[in-house]
Residue frames as qw, qx, qy, qz and C-alpha x, y, z in Angstrom:
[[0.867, -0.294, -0.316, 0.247, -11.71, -4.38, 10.59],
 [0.295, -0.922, 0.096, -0.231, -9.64, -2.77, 13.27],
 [0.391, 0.445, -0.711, 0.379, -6.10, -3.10, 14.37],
 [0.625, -0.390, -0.493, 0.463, -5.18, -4.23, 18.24],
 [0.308, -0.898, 0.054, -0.310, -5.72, -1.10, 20.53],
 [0.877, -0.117, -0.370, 0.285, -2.41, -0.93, 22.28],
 [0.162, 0.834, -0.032, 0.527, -1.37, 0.64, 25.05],
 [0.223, 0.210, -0.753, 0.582, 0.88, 1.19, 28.54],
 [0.791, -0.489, -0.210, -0.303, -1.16, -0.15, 31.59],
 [0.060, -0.525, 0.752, -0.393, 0.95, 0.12, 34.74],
 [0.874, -0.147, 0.336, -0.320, -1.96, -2.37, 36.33],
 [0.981, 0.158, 0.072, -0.088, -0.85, -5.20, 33.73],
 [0.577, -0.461, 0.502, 0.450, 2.25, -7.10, 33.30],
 [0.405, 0.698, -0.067, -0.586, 3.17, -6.36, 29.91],
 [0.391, 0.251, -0.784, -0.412, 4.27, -9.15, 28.54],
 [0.112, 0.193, 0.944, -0.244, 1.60, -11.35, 30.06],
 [0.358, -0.403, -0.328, -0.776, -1.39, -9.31, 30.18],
 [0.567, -0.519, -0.640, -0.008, -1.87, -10.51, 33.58],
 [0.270, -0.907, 0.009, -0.323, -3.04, -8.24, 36.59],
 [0.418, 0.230, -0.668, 0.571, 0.49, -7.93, 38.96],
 [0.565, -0.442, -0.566, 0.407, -0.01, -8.42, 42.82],
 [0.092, -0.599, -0.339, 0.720, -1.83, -5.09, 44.64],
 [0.007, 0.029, 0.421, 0.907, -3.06, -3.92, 41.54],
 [0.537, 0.437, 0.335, -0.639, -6.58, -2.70, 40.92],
 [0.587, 0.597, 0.519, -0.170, -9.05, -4.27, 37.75],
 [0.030, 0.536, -0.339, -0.773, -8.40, -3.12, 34.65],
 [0.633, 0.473, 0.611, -0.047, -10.63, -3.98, 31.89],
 [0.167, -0.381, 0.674, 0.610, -8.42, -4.04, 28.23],
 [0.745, 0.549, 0.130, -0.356, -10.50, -3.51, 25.13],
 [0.193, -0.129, 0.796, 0.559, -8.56, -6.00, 22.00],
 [0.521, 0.565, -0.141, -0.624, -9.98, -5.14, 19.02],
 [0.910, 0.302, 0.258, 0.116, -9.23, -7.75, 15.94],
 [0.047, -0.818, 0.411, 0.400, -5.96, -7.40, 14.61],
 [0.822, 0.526, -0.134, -0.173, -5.05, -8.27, 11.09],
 [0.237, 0.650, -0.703, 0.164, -1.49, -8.66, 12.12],
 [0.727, -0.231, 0.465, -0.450, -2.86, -12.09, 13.68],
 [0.809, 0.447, 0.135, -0.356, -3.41, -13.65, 10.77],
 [0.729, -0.269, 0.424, 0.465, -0.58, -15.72, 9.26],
 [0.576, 0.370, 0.510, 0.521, -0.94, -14.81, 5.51],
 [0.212, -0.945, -0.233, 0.090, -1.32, -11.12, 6.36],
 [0.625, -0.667, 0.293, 0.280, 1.75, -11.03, 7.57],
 [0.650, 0.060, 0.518, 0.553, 3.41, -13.19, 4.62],
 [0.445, 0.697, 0.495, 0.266, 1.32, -10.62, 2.19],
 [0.254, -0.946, 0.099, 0.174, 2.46, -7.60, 3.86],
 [0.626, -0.418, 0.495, 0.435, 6.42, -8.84, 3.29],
 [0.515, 0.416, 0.556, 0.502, 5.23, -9.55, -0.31],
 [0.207, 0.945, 0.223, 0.122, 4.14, -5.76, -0.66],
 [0.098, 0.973, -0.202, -0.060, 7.36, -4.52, 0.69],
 [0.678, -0.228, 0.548, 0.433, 9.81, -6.32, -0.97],
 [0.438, 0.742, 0.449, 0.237, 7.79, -5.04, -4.42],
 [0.028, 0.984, 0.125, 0.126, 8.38, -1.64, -2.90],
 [0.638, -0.609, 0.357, 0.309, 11.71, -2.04, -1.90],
 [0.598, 0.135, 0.590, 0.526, 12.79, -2.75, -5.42],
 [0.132, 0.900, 0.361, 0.207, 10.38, 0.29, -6.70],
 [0.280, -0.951, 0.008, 0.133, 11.55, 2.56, -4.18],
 [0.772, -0.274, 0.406, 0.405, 15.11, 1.43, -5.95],
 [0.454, 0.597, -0.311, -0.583, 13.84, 2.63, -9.43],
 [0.086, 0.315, -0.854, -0.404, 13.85, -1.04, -10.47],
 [0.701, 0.164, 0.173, -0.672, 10.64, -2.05, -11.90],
 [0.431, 0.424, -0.695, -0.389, 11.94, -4.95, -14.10],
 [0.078, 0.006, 0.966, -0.247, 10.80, -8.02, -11.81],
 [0.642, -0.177, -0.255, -0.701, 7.24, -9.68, -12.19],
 [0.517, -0.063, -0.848, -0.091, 7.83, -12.65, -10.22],
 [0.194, 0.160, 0.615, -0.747, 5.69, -11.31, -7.50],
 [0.607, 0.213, 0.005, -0.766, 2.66, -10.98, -9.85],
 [0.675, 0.244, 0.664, -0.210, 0.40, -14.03, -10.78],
 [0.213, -0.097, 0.678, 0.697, 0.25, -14.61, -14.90],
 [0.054, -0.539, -0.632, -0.555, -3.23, -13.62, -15.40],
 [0.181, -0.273, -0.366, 0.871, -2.82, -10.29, -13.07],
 [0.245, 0.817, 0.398, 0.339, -5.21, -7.98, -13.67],
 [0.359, -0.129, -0.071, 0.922, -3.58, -4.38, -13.45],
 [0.058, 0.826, 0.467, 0.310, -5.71, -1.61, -13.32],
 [0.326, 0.034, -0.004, 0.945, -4.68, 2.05, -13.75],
 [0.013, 0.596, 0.794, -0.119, -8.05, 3.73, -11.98],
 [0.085, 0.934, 0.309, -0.158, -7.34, 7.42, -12.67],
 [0.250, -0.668, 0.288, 0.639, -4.35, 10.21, -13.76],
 [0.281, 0.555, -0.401, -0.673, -3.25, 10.28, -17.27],
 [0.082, 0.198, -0.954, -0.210, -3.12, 6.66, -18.16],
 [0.777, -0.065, 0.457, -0.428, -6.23, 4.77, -17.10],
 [0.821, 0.207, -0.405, -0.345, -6.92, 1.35, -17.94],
 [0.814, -0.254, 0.415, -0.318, -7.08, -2.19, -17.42],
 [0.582, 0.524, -0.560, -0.270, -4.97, -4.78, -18.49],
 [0.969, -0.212, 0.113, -0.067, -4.77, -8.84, -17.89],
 [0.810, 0.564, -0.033, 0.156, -1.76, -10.60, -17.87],
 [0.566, -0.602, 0.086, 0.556, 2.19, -10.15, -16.68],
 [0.529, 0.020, 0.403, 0.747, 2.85, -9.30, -20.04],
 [0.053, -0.764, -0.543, -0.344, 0.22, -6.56, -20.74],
 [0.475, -0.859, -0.104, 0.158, 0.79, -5.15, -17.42],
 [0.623, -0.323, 0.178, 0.690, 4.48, -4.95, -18.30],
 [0.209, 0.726, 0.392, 0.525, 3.41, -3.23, -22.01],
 [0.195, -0.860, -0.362, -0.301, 1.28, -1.09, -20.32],
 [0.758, -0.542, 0.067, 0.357, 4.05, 0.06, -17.58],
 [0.552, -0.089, 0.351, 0.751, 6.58, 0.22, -20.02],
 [0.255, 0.671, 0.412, 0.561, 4.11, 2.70, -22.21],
 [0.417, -0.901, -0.110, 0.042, 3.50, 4.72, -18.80],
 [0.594, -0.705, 0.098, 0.376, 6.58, 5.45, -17.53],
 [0.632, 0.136, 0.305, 0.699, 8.26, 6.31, -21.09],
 [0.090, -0.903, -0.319, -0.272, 6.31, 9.56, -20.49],
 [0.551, -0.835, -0.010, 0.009, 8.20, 10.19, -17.42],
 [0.402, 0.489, -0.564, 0.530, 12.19, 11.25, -16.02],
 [0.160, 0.263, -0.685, 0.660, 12.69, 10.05, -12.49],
 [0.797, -0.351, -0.393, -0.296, 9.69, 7.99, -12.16],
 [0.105, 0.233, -0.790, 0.557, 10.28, 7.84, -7.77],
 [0.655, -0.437, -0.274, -0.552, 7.64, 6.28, -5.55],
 [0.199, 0.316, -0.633, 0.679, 8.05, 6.28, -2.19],
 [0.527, -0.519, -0.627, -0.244, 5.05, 4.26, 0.47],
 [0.222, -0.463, 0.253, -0.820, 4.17, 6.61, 3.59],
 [0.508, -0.125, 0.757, -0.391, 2.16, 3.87, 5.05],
 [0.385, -0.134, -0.881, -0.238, 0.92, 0.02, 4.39],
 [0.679, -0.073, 0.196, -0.703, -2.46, -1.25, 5.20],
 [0.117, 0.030, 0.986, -0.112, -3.48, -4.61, 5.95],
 [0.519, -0.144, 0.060, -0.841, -7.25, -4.28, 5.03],
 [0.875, 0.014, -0.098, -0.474, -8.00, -8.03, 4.80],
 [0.724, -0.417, 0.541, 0.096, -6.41, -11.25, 4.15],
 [0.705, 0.326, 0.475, 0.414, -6.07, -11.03, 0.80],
 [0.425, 0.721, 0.194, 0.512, -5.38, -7.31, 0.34],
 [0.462, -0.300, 0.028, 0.834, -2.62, -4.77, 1.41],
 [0.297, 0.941, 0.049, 0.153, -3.19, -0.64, 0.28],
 [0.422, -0.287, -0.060, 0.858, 0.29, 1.39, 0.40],
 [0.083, 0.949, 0.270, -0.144, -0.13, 4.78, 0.56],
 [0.768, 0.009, 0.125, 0.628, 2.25, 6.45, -1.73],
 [0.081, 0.888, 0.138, -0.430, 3.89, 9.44, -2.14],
 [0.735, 0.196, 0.389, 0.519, 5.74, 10.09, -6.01],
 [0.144, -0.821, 0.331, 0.443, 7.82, 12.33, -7.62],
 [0.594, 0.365, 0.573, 0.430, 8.79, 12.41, -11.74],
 [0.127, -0.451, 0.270, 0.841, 9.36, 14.79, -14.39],
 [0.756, 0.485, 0.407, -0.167, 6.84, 14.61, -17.31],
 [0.562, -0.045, 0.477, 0.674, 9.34, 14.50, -20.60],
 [0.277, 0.676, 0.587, 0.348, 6.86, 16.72, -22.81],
 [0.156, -0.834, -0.300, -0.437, 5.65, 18.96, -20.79],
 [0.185, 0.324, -0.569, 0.733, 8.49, 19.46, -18.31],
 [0.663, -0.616, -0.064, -0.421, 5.32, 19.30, -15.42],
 [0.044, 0.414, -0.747, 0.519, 6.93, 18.35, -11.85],
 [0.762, -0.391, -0.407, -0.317, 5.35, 16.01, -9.43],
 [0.723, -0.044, -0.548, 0.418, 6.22, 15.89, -5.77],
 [0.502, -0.636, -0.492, 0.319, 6.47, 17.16, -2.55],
 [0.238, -0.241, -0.249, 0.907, 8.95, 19.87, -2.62],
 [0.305, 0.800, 0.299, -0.422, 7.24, 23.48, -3.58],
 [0.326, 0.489, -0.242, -0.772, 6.52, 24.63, -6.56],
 [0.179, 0.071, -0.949, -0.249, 5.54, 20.54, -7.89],
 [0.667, -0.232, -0.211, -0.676, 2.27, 19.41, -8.25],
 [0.458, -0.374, 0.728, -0.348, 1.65, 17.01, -5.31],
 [0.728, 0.041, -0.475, -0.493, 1.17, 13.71, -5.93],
 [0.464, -0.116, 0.828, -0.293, -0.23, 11.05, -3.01],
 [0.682, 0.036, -0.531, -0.502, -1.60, 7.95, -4.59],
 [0.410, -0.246, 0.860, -0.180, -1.81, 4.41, -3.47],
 [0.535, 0.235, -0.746, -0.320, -2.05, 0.81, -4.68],
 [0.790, -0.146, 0.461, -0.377, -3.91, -1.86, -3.90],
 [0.309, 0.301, -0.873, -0.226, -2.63, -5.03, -4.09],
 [0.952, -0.011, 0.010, -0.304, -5.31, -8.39, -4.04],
 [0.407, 0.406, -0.816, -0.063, -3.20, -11.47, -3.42],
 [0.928, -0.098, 0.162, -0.322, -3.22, -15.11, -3.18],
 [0.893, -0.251, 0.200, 0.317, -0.94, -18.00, -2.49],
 [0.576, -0.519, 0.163, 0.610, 1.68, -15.76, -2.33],
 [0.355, 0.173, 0.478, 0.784, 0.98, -13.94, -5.79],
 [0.399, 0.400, 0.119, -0.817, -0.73, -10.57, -6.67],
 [0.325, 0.367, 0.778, 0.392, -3.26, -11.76, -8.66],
 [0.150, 0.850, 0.325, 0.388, -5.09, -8.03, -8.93],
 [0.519, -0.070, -0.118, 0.844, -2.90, -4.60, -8.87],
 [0.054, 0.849, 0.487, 0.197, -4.94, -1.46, -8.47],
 [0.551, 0.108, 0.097, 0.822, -3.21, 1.91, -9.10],
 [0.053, 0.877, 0.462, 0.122, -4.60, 5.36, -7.92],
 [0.289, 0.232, -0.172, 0.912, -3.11, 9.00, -8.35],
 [0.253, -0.530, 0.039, -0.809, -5.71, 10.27, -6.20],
 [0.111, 0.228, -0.792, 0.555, -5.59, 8.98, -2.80],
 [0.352, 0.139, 0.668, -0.641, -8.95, 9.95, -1.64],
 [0.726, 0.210, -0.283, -0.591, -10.74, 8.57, -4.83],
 [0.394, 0.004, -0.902, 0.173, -8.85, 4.89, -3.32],
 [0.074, 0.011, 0.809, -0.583, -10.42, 5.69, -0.33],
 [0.503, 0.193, 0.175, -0.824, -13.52, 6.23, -1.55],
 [0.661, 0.262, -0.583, -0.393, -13.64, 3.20, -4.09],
 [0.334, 0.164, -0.855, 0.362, -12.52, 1.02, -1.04],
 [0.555, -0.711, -0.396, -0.172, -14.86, 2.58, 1.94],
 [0.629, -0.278, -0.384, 0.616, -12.48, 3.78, 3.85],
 [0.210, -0.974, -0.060, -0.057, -11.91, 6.82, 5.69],
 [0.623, 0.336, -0.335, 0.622, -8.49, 8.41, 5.64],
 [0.667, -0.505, -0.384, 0.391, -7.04, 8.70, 8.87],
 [0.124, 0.933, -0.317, -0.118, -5.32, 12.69, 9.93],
 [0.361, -0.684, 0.516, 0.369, -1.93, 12.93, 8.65],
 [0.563, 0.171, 0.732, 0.343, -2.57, 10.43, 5.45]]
């Protein structure tokens, strides 16, 4: 599905869409736009409020997630699947004791449906072992991921986690736009 194509048109009145007096025709392509959709909208809010707290370094809330989430961790060091707020929390809490300065920072949100939001992310951490860097600046190993979040009445009920960006896109169908 496709956003709304928007763009300036001297012909139309912009906040009408309607042709102004001495104007020539103009024929306006509207695509579907997800940002129509009430619960879209609501879900979207729900993704960045999550990330708003992340992007804080405070992971300690679940009351966004349904009680029989499923979390899934689809590739990097960790994989796996777990059910469950309390699993998912486990499993979390085992991840990220690996790490110093676990940061994760979303570059862009997707609407893809009505039940499901991607953020593209971009993170940045210290591995404790193995001193390894992650992140943007130079000399750190890049890491873009993104998460996919499934949700209903107003809860994630499935979390999907990917350190490789274009293996989401590829598990999804999508095509990554330039610049992503």
């Amino acid at each position: 599905m496709e956003r709304s194509v928007s763009a300036a048109a001297p012909d139309l009145d912009d906040a009408q869409g309607h042709l102004l007096p001495g104007r020539r025709s103009l024929r306006v392509l509207q695509l579907p736009s997800l940002h129509t959709c009430p619960m879209a909208s609501a879900n979207l809010d729900l993704v960045r409020s999550i990330y708003a707290a992340w992007e804080r370094g405070d992971y300690g809330s679940a009351e966004w997630a349904h009680p029989r989430i499923e979390c899934v961790i689809a590739d990097g060091p960790a994989p796996g699947r777990w059910t469950g707020t309390a699993a998912m929390a486990a499993a979390w809490r085992d991840f990220m004791s690996a790490w110093e300065d676990w940061r994760v920072e979303v570059d862009e949100y997707r609407e893809l449906d009505s039940e499901s939001v991607l953020a593209l992310e971009s993170r940045s951490a210290r591995a404790k072992i193995s001193g390894l860097r992650i992140g943007q600046m130079d000399g750190q190993t890049r890491s873009k991921g993104a998460s996919l979040f499934k949700i209903r009445d107003g809860k994630v009920t499935r979390f999907v986690t990917y350190f490789d960006r274009d293996r989401a896109f590829a598990d999804l169908g999508l095509t990554p736009d330039a610049g992503t």
